[in-house]
C-alpha positions, 0 to 999 in steps of 0.5 A: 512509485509506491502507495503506503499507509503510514502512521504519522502527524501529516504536518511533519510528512515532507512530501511535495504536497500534503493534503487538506481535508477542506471545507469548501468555505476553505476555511479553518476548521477542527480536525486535521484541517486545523492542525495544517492550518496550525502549522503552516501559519493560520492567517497567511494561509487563510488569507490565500484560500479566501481569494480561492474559495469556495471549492466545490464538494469533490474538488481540490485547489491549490494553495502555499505550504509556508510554515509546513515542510512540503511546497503545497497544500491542496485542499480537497472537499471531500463529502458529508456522510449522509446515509451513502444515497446521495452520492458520496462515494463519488465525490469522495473519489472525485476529491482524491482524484482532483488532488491527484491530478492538482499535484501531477500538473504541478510536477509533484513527486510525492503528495500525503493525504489524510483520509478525507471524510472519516472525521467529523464529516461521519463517512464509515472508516472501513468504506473512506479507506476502500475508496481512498486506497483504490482511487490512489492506486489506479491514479498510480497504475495510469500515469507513464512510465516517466512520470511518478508519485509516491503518495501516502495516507498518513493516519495519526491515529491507527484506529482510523484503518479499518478492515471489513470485519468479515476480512479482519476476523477471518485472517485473525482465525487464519493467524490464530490457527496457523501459530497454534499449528506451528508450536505444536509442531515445533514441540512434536518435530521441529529442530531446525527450519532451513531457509532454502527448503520449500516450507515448513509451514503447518497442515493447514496452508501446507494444502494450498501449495499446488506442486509442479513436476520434478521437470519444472523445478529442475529446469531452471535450478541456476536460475538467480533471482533477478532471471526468474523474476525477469523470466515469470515476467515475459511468460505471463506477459507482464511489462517491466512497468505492469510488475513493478506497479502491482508490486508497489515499487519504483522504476528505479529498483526494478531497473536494478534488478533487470541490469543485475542476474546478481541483485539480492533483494530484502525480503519485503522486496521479494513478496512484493514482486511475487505479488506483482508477479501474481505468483501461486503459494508454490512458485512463491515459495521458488522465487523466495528461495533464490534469494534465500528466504521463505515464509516462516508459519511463526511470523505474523507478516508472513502469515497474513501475505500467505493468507492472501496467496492461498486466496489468490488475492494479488492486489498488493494495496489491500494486502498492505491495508491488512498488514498495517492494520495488524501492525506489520510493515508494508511491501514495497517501498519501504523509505522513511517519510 
């Protein structure tokens, strides 16, 4: 039940439903709006949303997909940009909401948005991707443990994904410092790096790391990854559904790991159940280390997830939002659209 930033042409995306960033004429426009409305074939389209028009600011209606490879188009009008004194942010969330709760009725499993407004409406990219993420994310973490939706917001251009920049510069300083760290290090007394020690990584995030007594790291040292991540779970007293949403995946895989004291995870899998899990830098680390990984001080991804523990900042959606704009792969799901 994965929310992921992709970067790709939202006409090819073959989800259950692709969103539209409408006018509320519902009308052919400019934009990705008339990319859709290119692809899917212009006049039958047109044609449904004048019987359906006018949509409202905020809302969303449902239309055929024809030419597009997804079962529905849902069009949502998302608002005008007009300084943010006259309720846009509202509306802006009323109409990924509105989309949401369209697809849902209509037994979607997967929806692709664009980010609604950030073109020629003018709302400021680092606030339209705050607000498209959130709404996404607490939709995702409010439906059932029956009922699923994979949602992506598909941006062509990667320019649209705008961090604060208070955020964006610190975590570049943090990199920055961190990788400098680290081949200094490597050229003073670095030979090897072992993959089931704790870490490796420089001075400078080697701080944050709160140890737990010799007592606590042996009584559990046979522990496989999947008991651990089950044990973690029932102390802080997490539902298998509460673990596997806050860490981005589906019912599915975490089903496997609860079946299974063996399951190896990937890595990217691992970091994100220890995010789920909201897991200190230490036991982190641990958790890690079941399945024979670690965070290296030389990889970039890993340094940004480090970032975000050290702050004990948990919420793997903005996590995403900054690996993805430092051009790194997100956690979680990781299936190709």
């Amino acid at each position: 039940m994965p929310f992921q930033i992709v970067h790709n042409d939202i006409t090819k995306m073959n989800t259950d439903a692709i969103v539209n960033a409408a006018n509320s004429r519902l009308q052919q426009g400019g934009g990705v709006c008339g990319a859709i409305f290119a692809a899917a074939g212009a006049e039958a389209l047109q044609e449904e949303c004048r019987r359906k028009a006018p949509c409202p600011t905020g809302s969303a209606v449902l239309t055929g997909a024809y030419g597009l490879p997804a079962k529905y188009i849902i069009h949502a009008v998302g608002p005008v940009w007009h300084g943010g004194g006259c309720g846009e942010e509202t509306l802006l969330r009323s109409a990924y909401r509105s989309a949401l709760e369209l697809a849902a009725a209509h037994g979607c499993r997967s929806i692709s948005f664009p980010l609604i407004s950030a073109g020629i409406y003018g709302y400021p990219k680092e606030q339209a991707l705050e607000a498209a993420v959130s709404t996404c994310s607490q939709f995702l973490l409010q439906l059932d443990e029956i009922q699923e939706m994979d949602i992506y917001l598909t941006v062509f251009d990667r320019g649209a994904v705008a961090l604060s920049e208070k955020l964006f510069q610190n975590i570049r300083h943090y990199i920055d410092t961190c990788l400098d760290a680290d081949s200094e290090m490597r050229k003073r007394r670095m030979e090897q790096e072992c993959l089931t020690c704790y870490d490796l990584a420089p001075k400078c995030a080697a701080s944050a790391v709160q140890e737990r007594s010799l007592e606590d790291l042996v009584s559990n040292l046979g522990e496989t990854f999947s008991e651990m991540v089950l044990r973690l779970a029932s102390e802080k007293g997490f539902t298998d559904a509460e673990v596997y949403k806050k860490a981005n995946l589906d019912r599915k895989l975490f089903s496997k790991i609860r079946s299974n004291a063996g399951y190896h995870p990937k890595k990217d899998t691992a970091l994100a159940l220890a995010i789920g899990l909201q897991l200190s830098l230490d036991e982190t680390l641990d958790l890690l280390a079941r399945a024979g990984y670690t965070l290296s001080s030389s990889s970039r991804s890993d340094v940004i997830v480090r970032y975000f523990l050290e702050q004990d900042q948990h919420d793997i959606f903005v996590i995403n939002e900054a690996l993805f704009c430092f051009g790194e792969s997100v956690l979680g799901s990781t299936a190709c659209i």
